[in-house]
C-alpha atoms as one frame of an Amber mdcrd trajectory, in Angstrom:
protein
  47.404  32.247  36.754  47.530  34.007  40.450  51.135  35.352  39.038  49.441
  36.831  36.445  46.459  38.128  38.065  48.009  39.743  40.185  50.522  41.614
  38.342  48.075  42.436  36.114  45.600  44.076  38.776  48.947  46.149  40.151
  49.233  47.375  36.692  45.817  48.218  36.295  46.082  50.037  39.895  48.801
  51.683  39.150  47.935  53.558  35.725  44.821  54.433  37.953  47.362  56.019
  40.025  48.884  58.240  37.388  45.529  59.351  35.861  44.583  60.959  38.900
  43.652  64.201  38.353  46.421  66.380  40.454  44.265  69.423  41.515  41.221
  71.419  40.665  42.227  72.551  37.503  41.688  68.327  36.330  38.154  68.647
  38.237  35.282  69.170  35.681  32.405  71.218  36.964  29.730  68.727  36.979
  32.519  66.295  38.898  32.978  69.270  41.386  28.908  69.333  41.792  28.963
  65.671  42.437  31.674  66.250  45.233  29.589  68.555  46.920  26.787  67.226
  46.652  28.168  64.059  48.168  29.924  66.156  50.882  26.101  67.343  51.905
  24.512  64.083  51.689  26.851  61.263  53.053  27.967  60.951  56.508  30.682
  58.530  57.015  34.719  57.832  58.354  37.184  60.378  56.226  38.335  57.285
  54.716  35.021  56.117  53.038  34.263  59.749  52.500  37.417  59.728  49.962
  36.817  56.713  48.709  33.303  58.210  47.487  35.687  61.017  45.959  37.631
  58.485  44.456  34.733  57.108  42.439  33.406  60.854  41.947  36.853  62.255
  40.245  38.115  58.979  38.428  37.256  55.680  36.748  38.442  53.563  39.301
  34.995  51.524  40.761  34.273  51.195  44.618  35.544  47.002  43.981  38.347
  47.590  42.554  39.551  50.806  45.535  37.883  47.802  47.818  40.239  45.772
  46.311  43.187  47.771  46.886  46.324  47.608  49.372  45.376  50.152  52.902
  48.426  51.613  51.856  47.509  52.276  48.048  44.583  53.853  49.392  46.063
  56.067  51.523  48.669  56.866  49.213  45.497  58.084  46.649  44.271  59.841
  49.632  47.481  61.436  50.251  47.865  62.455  46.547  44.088  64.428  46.985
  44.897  66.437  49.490  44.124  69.110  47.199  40.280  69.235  48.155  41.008
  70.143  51.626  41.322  73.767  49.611  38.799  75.685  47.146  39.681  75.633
  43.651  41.274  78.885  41.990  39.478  82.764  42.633  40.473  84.777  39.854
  36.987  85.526  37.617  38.104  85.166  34.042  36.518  87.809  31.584  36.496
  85.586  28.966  35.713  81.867  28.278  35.889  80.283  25.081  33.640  82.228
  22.897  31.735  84.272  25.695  32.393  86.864  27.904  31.179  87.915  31.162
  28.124  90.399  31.067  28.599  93.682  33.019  26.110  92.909  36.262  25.233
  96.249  36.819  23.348  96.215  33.266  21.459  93.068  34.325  17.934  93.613
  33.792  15.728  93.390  36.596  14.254  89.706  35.162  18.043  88.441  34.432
  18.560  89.232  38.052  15.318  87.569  39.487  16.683  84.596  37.386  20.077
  84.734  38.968  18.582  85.405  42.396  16.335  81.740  41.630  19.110  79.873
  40.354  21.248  80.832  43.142  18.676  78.952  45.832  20.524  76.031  44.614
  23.739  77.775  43.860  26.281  75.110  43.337  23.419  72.241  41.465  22.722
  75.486  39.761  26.120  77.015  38.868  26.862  75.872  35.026  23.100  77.382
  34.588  23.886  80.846  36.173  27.235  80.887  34.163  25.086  80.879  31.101
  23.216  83.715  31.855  26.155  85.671  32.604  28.810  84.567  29.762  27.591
  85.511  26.423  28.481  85.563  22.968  29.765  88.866  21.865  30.677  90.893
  18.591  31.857  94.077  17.744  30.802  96.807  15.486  32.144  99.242  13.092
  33.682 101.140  16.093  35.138  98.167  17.883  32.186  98.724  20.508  31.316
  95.114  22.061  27.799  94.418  21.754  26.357  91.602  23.802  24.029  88.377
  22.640  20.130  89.540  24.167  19.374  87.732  26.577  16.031  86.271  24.629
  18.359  84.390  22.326  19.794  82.394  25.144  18.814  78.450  25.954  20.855
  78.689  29.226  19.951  74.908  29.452  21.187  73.792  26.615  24.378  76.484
  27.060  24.962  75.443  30.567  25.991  71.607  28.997  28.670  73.863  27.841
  29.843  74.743  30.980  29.351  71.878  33.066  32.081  70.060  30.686  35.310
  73.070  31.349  37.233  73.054  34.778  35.580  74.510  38.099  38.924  76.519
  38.189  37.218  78.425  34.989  34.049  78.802  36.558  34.269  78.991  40.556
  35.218  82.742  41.466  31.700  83.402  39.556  30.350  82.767  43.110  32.138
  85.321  44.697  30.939  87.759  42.181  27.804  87.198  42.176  28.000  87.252
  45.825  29.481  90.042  46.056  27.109  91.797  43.902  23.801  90.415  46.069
  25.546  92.918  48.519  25.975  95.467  47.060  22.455  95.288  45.977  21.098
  94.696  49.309  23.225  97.971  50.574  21.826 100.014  48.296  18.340  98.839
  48.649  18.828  99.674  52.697  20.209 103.214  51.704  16.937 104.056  49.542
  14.045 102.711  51.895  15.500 102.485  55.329  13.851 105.144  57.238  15.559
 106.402  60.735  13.346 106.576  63.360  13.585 110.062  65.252  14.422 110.042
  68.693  12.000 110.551  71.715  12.727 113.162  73.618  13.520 112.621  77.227
């Protein structure tokens, strides 16, 4: 029976071992939320940290990693070295059936939305994806005219995107970033007033 058991748990480990997911591109978004959120709330040894990513980004339970050989672990540990590094940075146009809006044709309460969202702006990222990937179609001149924002349930969309890859979703922060900046430049530009100069 011990034989048995035994063999049988290293088989168990094992095809644990080969459905690890190999990278970001195998990390779901609401899995990557999880991480982070983790990552912010836990402080422990790097080694019970992982095993808390362990649980996060597979179905192996805390017993059974508890279970495990040190070196099995740290062979799974070795294997994630992966999230050491961010996931992928190139913003896709297109995902699935939407595509991203233009932001400089946000309207002023899509942007107060966005700017809302972003307080929380990982917890918060499948919901700010669905306010700025929307269904399209085009009309008799090929033009591509985007879904109004009133017809969106960006709760109900943003299920949608919590299930694809972070790799899909992730350089959205840089964007939007990006765009706060330009935002705040130009804002400084229009109502920054120099003070003149006393003369001496």
């Amino acid at each position: 029976f011990i034989y048995y058991f035994f063999f049988n748990f290293y088989g168990i480990i094992m095809e644990y071992l080969d459905n690890l997911p190999s990278g970001w591109s195998d990390i779901k978004v609401f899995q990557y939320q999880d991480l982070i959120e983790y990552d912010r709330n836990t402080v422990l040894s790097v080694i019970s940290k992982y095993i808390g990513y362990i649980e996060i980004i597979s179905d192996i339970d805390y017993d059974i990693i508890e279970d495990m050989d040190v070196i099995d672990v740290n062979n799974i540990i070795k294997n994630l070295q992966w999230l050491k590094k961010s996931p992928q940075n190139k913003l896709k146009n297109d995902i699935g059936d939407y595509k991203l809006i233009n932001l400089s044709k946000l309207t002023l309460g899509e942007y107060i939305d966005i700017v809302n969202f972003k307080k929380d702006l990982i917890k918060n990222l499948h919901i700010i994806c669905s306010i700025l990937y929307r269904r399209y179609k085009l009309d008799d001149f090929d033009n591509i005219i985007m879904e109004d924002y009133s017809n969106v349930d960006i709760y109900k969309r943003g299920e949608y995107f919590l299930d694809l890859s972070i790799d899909d979703i992730y350089p959205i922060i840089k964007h939007i970033n990006d765009f706060d900046e330009h935002i705040l430049k130009v804002y400084h530009n229009l109502f920054h007033i120099e003070e003149p100069e006393e003369n001496l």
